[in-house]
C-alpha positions in Angstrom: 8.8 4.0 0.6 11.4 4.1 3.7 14.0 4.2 0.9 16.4 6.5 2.7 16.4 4.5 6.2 16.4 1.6 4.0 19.9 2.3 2.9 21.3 3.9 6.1 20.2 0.3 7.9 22.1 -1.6 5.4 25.4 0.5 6.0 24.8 0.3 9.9 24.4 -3.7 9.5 28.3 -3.4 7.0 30.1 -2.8 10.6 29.1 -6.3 11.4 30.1 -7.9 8.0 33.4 -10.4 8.6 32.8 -10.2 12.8 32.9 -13.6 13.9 30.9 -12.7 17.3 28.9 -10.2 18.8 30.9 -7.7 20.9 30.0 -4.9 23.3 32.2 -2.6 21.1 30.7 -3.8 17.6 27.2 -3.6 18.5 27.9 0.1 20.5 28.8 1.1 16.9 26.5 -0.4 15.2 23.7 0.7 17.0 25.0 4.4 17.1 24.6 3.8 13.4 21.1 2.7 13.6 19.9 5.1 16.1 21.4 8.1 13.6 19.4 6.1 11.0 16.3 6.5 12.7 16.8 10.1 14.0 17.2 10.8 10.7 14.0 9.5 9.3 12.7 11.7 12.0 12.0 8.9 14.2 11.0 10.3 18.0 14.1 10.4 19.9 13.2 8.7 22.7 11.6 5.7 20.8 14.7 5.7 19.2 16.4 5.7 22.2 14.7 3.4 23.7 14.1 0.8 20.4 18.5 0.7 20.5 18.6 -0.7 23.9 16.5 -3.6 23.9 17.8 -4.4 20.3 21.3 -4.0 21.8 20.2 -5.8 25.1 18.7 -8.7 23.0 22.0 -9.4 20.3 24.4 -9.5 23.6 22.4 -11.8 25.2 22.2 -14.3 22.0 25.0 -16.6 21.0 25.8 -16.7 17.6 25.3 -20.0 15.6 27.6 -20.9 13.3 25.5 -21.1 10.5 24.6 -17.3 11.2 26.7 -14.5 11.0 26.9 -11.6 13.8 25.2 -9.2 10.6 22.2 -11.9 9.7 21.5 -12.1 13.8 21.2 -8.7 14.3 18.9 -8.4 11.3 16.4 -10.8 12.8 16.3 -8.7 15.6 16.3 -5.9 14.3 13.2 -7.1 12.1 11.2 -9.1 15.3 11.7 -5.0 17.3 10.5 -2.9 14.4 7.7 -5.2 14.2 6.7 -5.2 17.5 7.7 -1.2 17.5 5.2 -0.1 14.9 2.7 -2.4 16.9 3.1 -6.1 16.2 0.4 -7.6 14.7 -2.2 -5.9 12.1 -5.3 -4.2 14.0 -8.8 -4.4 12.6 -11.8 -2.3 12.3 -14.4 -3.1 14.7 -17.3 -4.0 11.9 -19.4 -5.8 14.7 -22.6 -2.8 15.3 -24.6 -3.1 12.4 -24.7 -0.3 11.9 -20.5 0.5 11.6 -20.1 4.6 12.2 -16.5 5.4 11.5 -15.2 8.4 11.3 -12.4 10.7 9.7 -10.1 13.4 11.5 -7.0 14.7 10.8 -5.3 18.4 9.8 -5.8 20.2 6.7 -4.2 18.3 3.7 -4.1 15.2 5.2 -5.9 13.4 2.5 -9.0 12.6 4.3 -12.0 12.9 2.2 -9.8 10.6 0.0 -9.0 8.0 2.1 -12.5 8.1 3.3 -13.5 7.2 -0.8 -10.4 4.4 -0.4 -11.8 3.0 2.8 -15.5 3.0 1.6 -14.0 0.9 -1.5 -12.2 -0.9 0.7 -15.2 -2.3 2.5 -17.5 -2.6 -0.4 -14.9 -5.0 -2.2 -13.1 -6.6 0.5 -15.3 -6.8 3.4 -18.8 -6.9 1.2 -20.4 -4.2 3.0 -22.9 -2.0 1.8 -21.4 1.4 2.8 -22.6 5.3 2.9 -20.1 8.1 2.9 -21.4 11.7 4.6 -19.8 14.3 3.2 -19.5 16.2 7.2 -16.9 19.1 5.5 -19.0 22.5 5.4 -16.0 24.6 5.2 -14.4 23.3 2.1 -17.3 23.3 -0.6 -14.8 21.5 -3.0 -14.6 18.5 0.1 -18.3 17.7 -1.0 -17.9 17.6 -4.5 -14.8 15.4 -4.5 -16.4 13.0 -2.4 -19.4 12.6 -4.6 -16.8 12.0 -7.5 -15.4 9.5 -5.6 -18.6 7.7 -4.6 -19.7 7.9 -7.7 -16.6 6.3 -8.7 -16.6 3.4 -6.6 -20.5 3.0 -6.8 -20.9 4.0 -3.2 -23.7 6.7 -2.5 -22.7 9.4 -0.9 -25.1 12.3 1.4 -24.5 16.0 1.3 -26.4 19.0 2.4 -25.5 21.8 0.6 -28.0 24.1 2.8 -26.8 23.0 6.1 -23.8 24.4 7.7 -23.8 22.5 11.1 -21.8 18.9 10.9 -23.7 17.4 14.0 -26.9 17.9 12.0 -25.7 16.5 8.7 -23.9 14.1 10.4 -27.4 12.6 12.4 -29.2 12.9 9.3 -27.2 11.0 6.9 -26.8 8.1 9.8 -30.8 8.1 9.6 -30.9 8.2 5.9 -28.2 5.1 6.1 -30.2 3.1 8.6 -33.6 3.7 6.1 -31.6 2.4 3.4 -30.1 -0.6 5.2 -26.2 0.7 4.5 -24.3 -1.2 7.4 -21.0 1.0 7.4 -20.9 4.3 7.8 -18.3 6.7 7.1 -18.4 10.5 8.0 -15.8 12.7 6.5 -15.3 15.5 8.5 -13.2 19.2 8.1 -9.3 19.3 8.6 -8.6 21.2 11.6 -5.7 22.1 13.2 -4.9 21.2 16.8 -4.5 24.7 18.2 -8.1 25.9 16.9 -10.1 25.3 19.8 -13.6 26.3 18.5 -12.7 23.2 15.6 -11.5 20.7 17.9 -14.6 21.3 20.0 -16.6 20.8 17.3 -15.3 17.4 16.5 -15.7 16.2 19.4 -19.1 17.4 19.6 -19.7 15.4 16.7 -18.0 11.8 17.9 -20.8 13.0 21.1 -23.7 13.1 18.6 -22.8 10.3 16.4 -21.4 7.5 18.8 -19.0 6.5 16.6 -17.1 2.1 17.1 -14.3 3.6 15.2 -12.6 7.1 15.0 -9.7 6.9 12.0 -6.8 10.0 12.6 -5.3 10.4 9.4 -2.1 11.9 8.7 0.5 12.6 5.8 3.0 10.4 6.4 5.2 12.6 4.6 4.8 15.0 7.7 7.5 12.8 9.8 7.4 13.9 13.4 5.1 16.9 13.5 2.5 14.2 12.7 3.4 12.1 16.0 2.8 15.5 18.0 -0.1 16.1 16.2 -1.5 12.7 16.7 -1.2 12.8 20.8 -3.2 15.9 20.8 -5.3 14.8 18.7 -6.2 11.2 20.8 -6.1 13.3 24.1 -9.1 15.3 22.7 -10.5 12.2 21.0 -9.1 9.0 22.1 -9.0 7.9 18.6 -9.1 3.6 17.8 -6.4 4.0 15.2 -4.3 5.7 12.7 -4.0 6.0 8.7 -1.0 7.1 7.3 -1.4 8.4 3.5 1.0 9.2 1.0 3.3 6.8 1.8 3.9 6.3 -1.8 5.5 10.3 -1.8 9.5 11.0 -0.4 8.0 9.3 3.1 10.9 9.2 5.8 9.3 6.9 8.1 9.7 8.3 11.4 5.5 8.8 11.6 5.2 5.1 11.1 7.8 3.9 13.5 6.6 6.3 16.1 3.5 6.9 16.1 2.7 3.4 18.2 5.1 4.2 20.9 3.9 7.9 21.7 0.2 7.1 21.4 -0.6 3.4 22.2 -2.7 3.2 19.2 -2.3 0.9 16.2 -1.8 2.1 12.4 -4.7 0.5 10.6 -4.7 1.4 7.2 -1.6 3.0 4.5 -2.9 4.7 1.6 -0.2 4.3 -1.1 -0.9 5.7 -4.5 -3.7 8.3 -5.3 -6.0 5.2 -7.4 -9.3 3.9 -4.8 -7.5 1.0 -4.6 -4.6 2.2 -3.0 -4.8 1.5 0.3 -3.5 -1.6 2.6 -3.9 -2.9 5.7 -1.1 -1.7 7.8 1.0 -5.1 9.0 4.0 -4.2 11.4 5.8 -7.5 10.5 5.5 -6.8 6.4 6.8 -3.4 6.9 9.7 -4.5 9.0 10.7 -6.8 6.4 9.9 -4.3 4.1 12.2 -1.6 5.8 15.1 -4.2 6.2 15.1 -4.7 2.4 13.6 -8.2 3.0 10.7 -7.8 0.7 7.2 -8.7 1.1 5.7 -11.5 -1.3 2.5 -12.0 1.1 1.2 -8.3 0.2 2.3 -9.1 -2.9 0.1 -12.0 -3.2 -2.6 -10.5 -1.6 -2.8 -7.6 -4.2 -2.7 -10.1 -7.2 -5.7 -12.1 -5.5 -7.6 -9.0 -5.3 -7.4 -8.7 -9.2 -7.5 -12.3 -9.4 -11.2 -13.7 -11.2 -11.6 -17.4 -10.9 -14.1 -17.6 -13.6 -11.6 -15.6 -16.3 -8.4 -17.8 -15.1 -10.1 -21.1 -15.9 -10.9 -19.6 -19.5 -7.5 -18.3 -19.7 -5.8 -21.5 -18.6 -7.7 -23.8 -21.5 -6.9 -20.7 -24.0 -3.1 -21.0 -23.2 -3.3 -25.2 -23.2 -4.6 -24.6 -27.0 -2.2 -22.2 -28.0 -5.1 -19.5 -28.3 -3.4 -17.2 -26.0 -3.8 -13.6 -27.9 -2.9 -9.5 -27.4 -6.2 -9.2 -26.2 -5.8 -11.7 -22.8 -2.3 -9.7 -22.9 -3.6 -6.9 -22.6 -6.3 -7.5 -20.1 -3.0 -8.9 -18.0 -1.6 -5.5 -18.7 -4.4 -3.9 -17.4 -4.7 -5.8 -13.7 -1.0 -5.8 -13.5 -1.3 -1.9 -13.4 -4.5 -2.2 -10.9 -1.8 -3.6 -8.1 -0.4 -0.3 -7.8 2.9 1.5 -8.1 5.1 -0.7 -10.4 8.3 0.0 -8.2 6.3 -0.4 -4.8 5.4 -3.8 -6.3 9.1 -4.9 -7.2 10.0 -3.5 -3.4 7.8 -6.3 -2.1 10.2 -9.0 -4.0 13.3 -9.7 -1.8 16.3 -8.8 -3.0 14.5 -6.9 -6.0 13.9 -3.3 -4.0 17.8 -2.6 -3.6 18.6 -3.7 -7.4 15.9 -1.3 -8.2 16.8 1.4 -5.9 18.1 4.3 -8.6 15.8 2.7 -11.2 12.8 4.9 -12.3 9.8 2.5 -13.5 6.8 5.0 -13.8 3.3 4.2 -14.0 3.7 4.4 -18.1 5.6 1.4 -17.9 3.7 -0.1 -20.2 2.8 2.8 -22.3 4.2 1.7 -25.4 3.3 -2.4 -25.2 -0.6 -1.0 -25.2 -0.2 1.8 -27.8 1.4 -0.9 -29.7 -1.4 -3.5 -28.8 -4.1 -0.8 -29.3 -2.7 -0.4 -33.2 -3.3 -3.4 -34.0 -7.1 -4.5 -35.9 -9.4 -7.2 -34.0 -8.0 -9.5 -36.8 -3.9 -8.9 -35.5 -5.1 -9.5 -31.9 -6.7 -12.5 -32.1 -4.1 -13.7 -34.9 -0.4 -12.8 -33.5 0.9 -15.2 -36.3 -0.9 -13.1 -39.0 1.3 -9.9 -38.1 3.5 -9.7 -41.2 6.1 -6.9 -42.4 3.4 -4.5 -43.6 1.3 -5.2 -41.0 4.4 -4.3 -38.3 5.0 -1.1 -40.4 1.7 0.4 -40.1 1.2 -0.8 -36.6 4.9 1.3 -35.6 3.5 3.9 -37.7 0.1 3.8 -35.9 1.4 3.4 -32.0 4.2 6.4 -32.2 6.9 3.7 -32.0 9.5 2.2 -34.0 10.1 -1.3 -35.8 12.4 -2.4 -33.4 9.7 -2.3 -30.3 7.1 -3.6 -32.5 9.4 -6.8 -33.3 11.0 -7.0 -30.1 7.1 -7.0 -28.7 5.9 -10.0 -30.8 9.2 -11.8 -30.1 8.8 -11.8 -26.3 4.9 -12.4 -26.8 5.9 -15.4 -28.6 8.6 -16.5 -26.2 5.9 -16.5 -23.3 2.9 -17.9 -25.3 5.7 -21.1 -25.8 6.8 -20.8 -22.0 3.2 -20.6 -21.1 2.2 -23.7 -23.7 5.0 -25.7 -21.7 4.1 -24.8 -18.1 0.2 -25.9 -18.9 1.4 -29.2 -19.9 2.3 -31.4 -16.9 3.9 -34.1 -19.3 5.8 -31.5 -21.2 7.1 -30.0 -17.9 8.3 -33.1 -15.9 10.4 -33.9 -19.6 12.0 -30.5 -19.4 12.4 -31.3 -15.3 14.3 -34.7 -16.4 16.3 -33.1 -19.4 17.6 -30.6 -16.5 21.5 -31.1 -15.4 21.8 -32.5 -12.5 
C-alpha cells in the first residue's frame, strides 16, 4: 500500500539530511521533490499544488529546535498536512434511524457487492447490528448469487428477486421485509454504472428518491488513481454522496485516489477494503495513513485488528495453560490461525515503525505459515498435546507426512520450545523482575 510514494517521500526528505536550518532554497527543492512524488502517484495536480505551499509556508515559518533536524521537522509537517489533506479525522456512518438504509454506488468492477458483504460484517461484529443485505443488481445475475454466498458466509440474510427486474421495487420491498423482521441496518447493493450512461445514473437516483437513504457509500478501486477522483465528483453532483470507500488498496495502489479524493469532493473516505477475506475492511483514519505513507507505521490499527481476534474467555485459559507449562501445538496453532485472520502478513508488518522499509523488497505471502501447519497438522492428538513426546521416529514420519524436511521439523520444535520457556518466564512476575535485576546496567 502507497509503497511507491512511500519511497519517493523518503528520497525528497534526503535533500534535507545534514542542513542545519530551513532555507528558502532547500525547502524549494525539496518540495519540487515531493510535489513530483505526488504527481506521480497520480495525485490531482492542483491538490498537489496547493498541499506544497502551505507545507512550504508552514516549515519557513517554524524555527528549528536543536534537538530536531530540518528533515524530522518537515516530516511532522508533512504528516499533520496529509492528515488533514485526506480529511483529518475518521468519519462515521450515521447509525442513528433505526432503521439504517445505506446504500452502494460506484462503476463496474468497483468491488461493490463485496464490500457491501465486508460492511454488513462489519456491522454485525463491530457495531452489533442486526443487518439485511438487498441484492438491488438486476443486470448482473452473477451480482445476486455472490451476495447470497457472501451473506451466507457471514450469517447475514440476504433478499433477492429473481423475477423482478425494477431496483426501486426490490429495493422498497426488501426495506419492508427488513422492518418485518426487525433488521436495523440496511444495505442495498445496487448495479455498476458508468457516469456517462444517463438512463443508469437516472435510475440511481431514482432509487436514493424511493428509498431515503442516511447514508449513500461511492465505492471505488483505488487502484484506478485519478480517473476515480473525476468519477467521484460526477458521481456526488448526481448524488451528493455522505462518503467514499476505497477497495483494493491491498493491490499495486498509487495513492493519488486517497489523497485526492477529499480535496475535489469535500467528502470523507469512510471505509478501505484491504484484502479479498470479509474481514478486510478498516475504518479509514487520515492520521494512521499519514503515518502510514511517511513510513511511520501504525501500531494503533495494529492493535485494533489483534483486539478484534482477541477472546477474553480463551486468553484467561491460555494464560494459566502457559503458567503450567501446558502450552501445546494445538493453542499454537489456534494462534496461527487468528494471526492469519488480521490480514495481509506484510500490510501487518507495514503497520510496525521502522518494520515497512526493512520489509520493502521482502515477499511474505499469505502461505506464510504453510509449512508450520502442515507440520502441526502431521502430528497425532498425542504429539500435540505432548511436544516433549516428539522423538526421532516420530520427527521422521511427521517430515515424511507434512511434505517437509527434518531440518524444518527440528527447527520447528526448537523455536516452539524457545517460546513455551520465554512464555513460562514472562507469566511469572517473580521470575521476570530476577531476569530485570540480572540485566546490565
Amino acid at each position: 500500500m502507497f509503497e511507491n510514494l512511500s519511497d519517493k517521500l523518503d528520497r525528497a526528505f534526503k535533500v534535507l539530511k545534514g542542513q542545519g536550518t530551513i532555507t528558502e532554497i532547500n525547502v524549494a527543492e525539496t518540495m519540487k521533490e515531493i510535489r513530483k512524488a505526488l504527481l506521480d502517484a497520480d495525485v490531482n495536480y492542483k491538490t498537489a499544488k496547493t498541499f506544497t505551499d502551505e507545507v512550504k509556508q508552514k516549515a519557513l515559518g517554524q524555527n528549528v529546535l536543536t534537538a530536531i533536524s530540518p528533515g524530522q521537522l518537515l516530516t511532522k509537517i508533512m504528516n499533520d498536512e496529509l492528515a488533514a489533506l485526506m480529511g483529518g479525522s475518521a468519519a462515521e456512518l450515521n447509525l442513528s434511524s433505526n432503521p439504517t438504509i445505506i446504500l452502494i454506488a460506484g462503476l463496474n468492477g468497483a468491488g461493490k457487492t463485496t464490500f457491501s458483504g465486508k460492511l454488513a460484517n462489519f456491522l454485525k461484529t463491530q457495531r452489533n447490528k442486526k443487518p439485511l443485505l438487498i441484492a438491488g443488481d438486476v443486470y448482473r445475475p452473477a451480482a445476486i448469487d455472490q451476495l447470497k454466498v457472501l451473506g451466507e458466509q457471514i450469517g447475514v440474510p440476504v433478499y433477492a428477486n429473481l423475477e423482478s427486474k425494477d431496483p426501486i421495487a426490490i429495493a422498497k420491498e426488501g426495506i419492508a421485509l427488513a422492518k418485518q423482521q426487525g433488521n436495523n441496518v440496511i444495505i442495498i447493493d445496487t448495479a455498476g454504472r458508468l457516469s456517462v450512461n444517463e438512463a443508469m445514473m437516472r435510475e440511481i437516483e431514482e432509487v436514493k428518491a424511493a428509498t431515503n437513504p442516511q447514508e449513500i457509500l461511492f465505492v471505488v478501486d483505488a487502484m484506478t488513481g485519478q480517473d476515480a477522483v473525476n468519477t467521484a465528483k460526477v458521481f456526488n453532483d448526481r448524488l451528493d454522496f455522505t462518503g467514499a470507500v476505497l477497495t483494493k488498496l491491498d493491490g499495486d495502489t498509487r495513492g493519488g485516489a486517497a489523497l485526492s479524493i477529499k480535496s475535489v469532493v469535500d467528502k470523507p473516505i469512510k471505509f478501505i477494503g484491504t484484502g479479498e477475506k470479509m474481514e478486510a475492511l478498516d475504518v479509514f483514519h487520515p492520521d494512521r495513513m499519514a503515518s502510514r505513507i511517511l513510513g511511520m507505521g501504525d501500531v494503533i490499527s495494529l492493535v485494533e485488528r489483534a483486539q478484534q481476534q482477541f477472546d477474553e474467555k480463551e486468553a484467561a485459559e491460555l494464560q494459566k495453560k502457559i503458567r503450567k507449562n501446558k502450552f501445546d501445538f494445538n493453542d499454537f496453532y489456534g494462534q496461527i490461525q487468528q494471526i492469519k485472520k488480521m490480514g495481509n502478513m506484510k500490510d501487518l508488518m507495514g503497520m510496525i515503525p521502522g518494520v515497512g522499509k526493512m520489509m520493502k523488497d521482502v515477499e511474505v505471502g499469505d502461505d506464510a505459515f504453510k509449512n508450520i501447519e502442515a507440520i502441526i497438522q502431521s502430528m497425532t492428538p498425542f504429539e500435540k498435546e505432548n511436544p516433549d513426546a516428539i522423538n526421532q521416529s516420530r520427527r521422521n514420519r511427521i517430515a515424511r507426512g507434512s511434505g517437509t524436511n527434518l531440518q524444518e521439523v527440528n527447527r520447528l520444535l526448537k523455536q516452539f520450545e524457545d517460546m513455551r520457556k520465554v512464555m513460562k518466564q514472562m507469566s511469572n512476575p517473580a521470575a521476570m523482575a530476577n531476569m530485570m535485576r540480572r540485566m546490565p546496567r
